[in-house]
Structure formats: C-alpha cells, structure tokens
C-alpha positions, 0 to 999 in steps of 0.5 A: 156347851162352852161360849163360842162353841158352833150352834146345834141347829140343823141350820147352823144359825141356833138361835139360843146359843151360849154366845148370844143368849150371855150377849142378850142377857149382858145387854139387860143385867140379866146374867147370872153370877157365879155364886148363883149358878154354882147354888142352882147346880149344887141344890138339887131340889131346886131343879125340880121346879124344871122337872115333871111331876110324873118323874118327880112321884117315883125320883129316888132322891134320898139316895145317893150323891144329891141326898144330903141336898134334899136332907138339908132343908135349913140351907134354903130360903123361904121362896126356895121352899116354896118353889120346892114344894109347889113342884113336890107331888102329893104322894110319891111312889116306890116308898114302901118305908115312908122315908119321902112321906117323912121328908114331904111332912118335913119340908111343908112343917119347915115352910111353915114356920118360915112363912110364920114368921115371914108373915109375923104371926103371933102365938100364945105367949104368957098368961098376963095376970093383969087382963086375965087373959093370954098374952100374944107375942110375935115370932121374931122376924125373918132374917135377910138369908132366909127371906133370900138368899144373897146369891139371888142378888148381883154383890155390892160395891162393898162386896166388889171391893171385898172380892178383888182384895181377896184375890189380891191378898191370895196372889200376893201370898202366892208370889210372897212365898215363890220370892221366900222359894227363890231365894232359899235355892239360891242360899241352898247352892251356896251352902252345897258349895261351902260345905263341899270345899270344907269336906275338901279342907278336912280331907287335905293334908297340908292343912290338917298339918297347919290347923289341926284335923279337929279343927275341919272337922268341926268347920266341915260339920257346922257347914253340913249342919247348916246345909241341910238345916236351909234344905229343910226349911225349902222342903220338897214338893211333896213334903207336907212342911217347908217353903215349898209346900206352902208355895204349892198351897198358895198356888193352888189357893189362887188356882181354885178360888171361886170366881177366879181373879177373871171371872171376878173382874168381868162380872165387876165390869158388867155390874159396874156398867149397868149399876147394879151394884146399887141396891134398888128395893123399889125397882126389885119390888116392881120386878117382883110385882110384874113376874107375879101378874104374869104368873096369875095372868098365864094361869088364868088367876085373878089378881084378888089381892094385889101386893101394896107398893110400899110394903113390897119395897120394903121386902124387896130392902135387904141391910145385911149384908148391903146388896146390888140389885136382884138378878134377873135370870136370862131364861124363860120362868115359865118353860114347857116341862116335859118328862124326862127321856128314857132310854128304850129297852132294846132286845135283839134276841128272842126268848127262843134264842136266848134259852138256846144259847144259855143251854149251849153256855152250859153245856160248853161249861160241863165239858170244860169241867170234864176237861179239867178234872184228874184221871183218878176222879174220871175212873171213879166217875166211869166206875160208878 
C-alpha cells in the first residue's frame, strides 16, 4: 500500500499502517533507503529468510524470472550468504536432476571461502627451504563490498553531495537540449518562410526579367537546402537522431533515475537531521552486539563466546567507499513464519457429472461433424 492509504483493520485504526510505521521509523533513523529496498526485492534468496522451511524444500526457484538471482551467488555479501543458508533446508524436493543439490553444494563452498577469508585463515603456502618445512600464508582479506554490502548503510556526506550533483548535472542536460529544440523550431520557421518566398521569386516573371531564371534558381535551392539541413538537425520524436531525440533521452534519463530528485532530497533530510550521515563503527558495533544477544538470548543460547568491543568496532569501520551509519530496519527481525497460503482446489461437480457432461460434449461434436461433412461421403457412409 501507498503511505496515506486508509488502515485494513476491522476497526479502522491499523496499527501498522504505512503512514505510521514510516513515522515511527523516521523518528529513530530506522528507515529504509531506496537502494536497500530495491536490492531486498530484486534478491530473491533474500527472502527466504521470511520464508518457511516446508515451502522452502519443494520452491522451484531455478526456473523462472528470479532464477538468475539464486545463480548469481558472487553478487551477495558474506552475512547475506549466511542468512540464505541458514533458512536453506537440508534436502530439497522435487530435484529428480540434482540441479538444487548442486546449487546448495555451491552456495555452502562460496560461504566458505567468504568466511575463510573473513576469518583470515592460512593455508599451505611454499615449501620454505630454509626450515624444511611448509610455509603458511594468509588469505588476502575480504574486501568491504563482500563484508557488507553498501546498501546496508545510510550514504555519506560525500555520497549525498554525489547524488544531488548527479541529479543536477541530469536536469541541467535535460533543459540544455529543450533550450537546443527551442531555438531550432524557431530557426526552423524562419527558414520555411525563406525558402517559400524564394520559390515565390523564382516563380515571378518580373524578376526573372531582372536577375535571370538561374540566378533564383540557385537562391530557391540553397534556401531549401538550408531548410531541411536545420530540419534534420531537429529531428522527429520518433527518430532515433537529432535534437529531439536526445531531449527525449535526457527526459527520460531525470524521469527514470533511481531515487528520483524527490526521494533523494527527503532521504537527505532525514540522514541530515538525525546524523547519519556520519559513519560511527563504534555505535554499529554495539548495534550489531545487542541484536546478537538478542538473537542467542530469544533462542535459548548461551553467550559462550562474546564478541570483543574492539575488534567488532573494527568490523563494524567501513573506508571504501566512506559510509553513514548502519541502517536499522524498521521491522521485526524475529517475526512468526508461517507457510505460505494456498489456494484450496474447489470441485463443483462430482465425478458422476463430469463423466456425464464429457459424454454429452461428445456426442454434440459427432453430430456437428455429420452435420458438416458432403452429401457423397454420407451415401458412401450409409451405403457401407
């Protein structure tokens, strides 16, 4: 539903409208930014973390539109990967082929060199003469995209002002070329009236007694030639050159940026205006902590092996790009996953009926085809 739209509830006051729940979330920072919300719908395992493990074993999700979002697993971040596979069921169903076998085996050998490397394991390097023994080297590090992913955190100063010069430099395009279209229509005119009144000299007598029928001639064909030269400069709108086609691709350019100049500017005013702008590792980190405990404390786990403060501060520090703080989404993390509904299979006829009605079905198309068929071939039909 659309912010302002009148609450579901039976009593008309819903609790969780868009309206108030964006009003709620504002109020804290815990809004969600645009380029977040289009990566949770465009990532399709993503939502399998909402999703019941029963509906999960026989989802036929390598098929179809989303497909290329589960066969794309280098495009998500170690703790998405993470997410995925701990809501991915241990067997799926319906695989006579082993095609999600496969996948499954995929994505838990690309967790594991994501994690690998996010933990900073060594592996077997060279053999190092000098010791007699086998050197060890440390995978490289992960780096910041694969630890988490930008849309996770509300953009930057930097990142702000980057946005907005982006939008202005695409709206100032857009009316550099309707000023360019402008004033080639206006040239446009003037040259039609040019060239209309040297057709009207060339055609004239008089003057062809006075300058010679060459001389127009000449004049009525550079003012055509200069006519349609600016005509095809302009262009049409549905021709794929001129002035006018590239005022419709800069139009369409501002018309279909994502966020949009609006969105842009109140998603500003909203970082601004709680500073969240301003990446703050050591607050993340005690964000990050919390939802942990949480976490252990609502499934009944002790805390054996707390994270320590400094070295969560330093996972929480992002340098590339610089970031604003971590976006604290406005819905519940822990919700109540239901299976999915299904439609119930209605039957309004019995088996009685329908064998009844196929057998009248039938018998209508067999006298249909009498009906249709030559006089000769019903003779010979008869005669036999």
């Amino acid at each position: 539903r659309k912010a302002g739209d009148k609450p579901s509830g039976k009593d008309g006051d819903d609790a969780t409208s868009d309206k108030k729940a964006l009003a709620v979330a504002a109020a804290w920072g815990g809004c969600y930014t645009y380029a977040l919300a289009d990566r949770l719908r465009a990532s399709k395992p993503l939502h399998w973390v909402q999703a019941h493990p029963d509906d999960l074993a026989t989802a036929n999700f390598l098929a179809g539109a989303g497909a290329e979002a589960f066969k794309n697993l280098g495009d998500y971040d170690v703790v998405e990967l993470r997410a995925i596979y701990a809501s991915c069921p241990e067997k799926f169903q319906l695989d006579a082929s082993g095609a999600k076998a496969q996948w499954r085996a995929n994505l838990v050998e690309r967790l594991q060199q994501l994690v690998a490397r996010d933990r900073g394991d060594e592996v077997p390097a060279g053999w190092d003469g000098l010791n007699n023994r086998r050197r060890r080297q440390r995978l490289p590090p992960l780096p910041d995209k694969l630890r988490r992913h930008p849309a996770y955190h509300y953009p930057s100063a930097e990142q702000l002002d980057a946005t907005a010069e982006k939008h202005a430099q695409l709206r100032q395009r857009r009316d550099d070329r309707k000023r360019t279209v402008a004033e080639l229509e206006a040239k446009l005119e003037e040259l039609r009236g040019e060239r209309d009144a040297a057709f009207a000299d060339a055609r004239t007598e008089y003057l062809q007694q006075q300058y010679g029928k060459q001389l127009l001639r000449d004049l009525a064909r550079e003012a055509d030639e200069a006519f349609k030269a600016t005509s095809s400069k302009l262009g049409t709108d549905a021709a794929p050159t001129g002035a006018k086609a590239d005022y419709a691709r800069a139009k369409r350019a501002v018309e279909t940026a994502r966020p949009t100049e609006a969105e842009s500017a109140s998603l500003r005013k909203l970082v601004e205006r709680h500073g969240l702008e301003k990446g703050d590792a050591a607050a993340d980190a005690r964000d990050l902590t919390a939802l942990r405990r949480r976490a252990l404390d609502k499934a009944g786990v002790a805390d054996d092996d707390p994270p320590d403060a400094e070295d969560a501060e330093e996972r929480a520090g992002f340098e590339d790009p610089l970031r604003g703080r971590l976006i604290r989404g406005p819905f519940d993390p822990w919700p109540e996953v239901k299976r999915a509904d299904k439609a119930p299979v209605l039957k309004k006829l019995s088996d009685e009926e329908e064998a009844r009605l196929r057998r009248e079905e039938l018998q209508r198309h067999s006298l249909n085809r009498r009906a249709s068929a030559p006089v000769g071939s019903l003779l010979a039909a008869t005669m036999a």
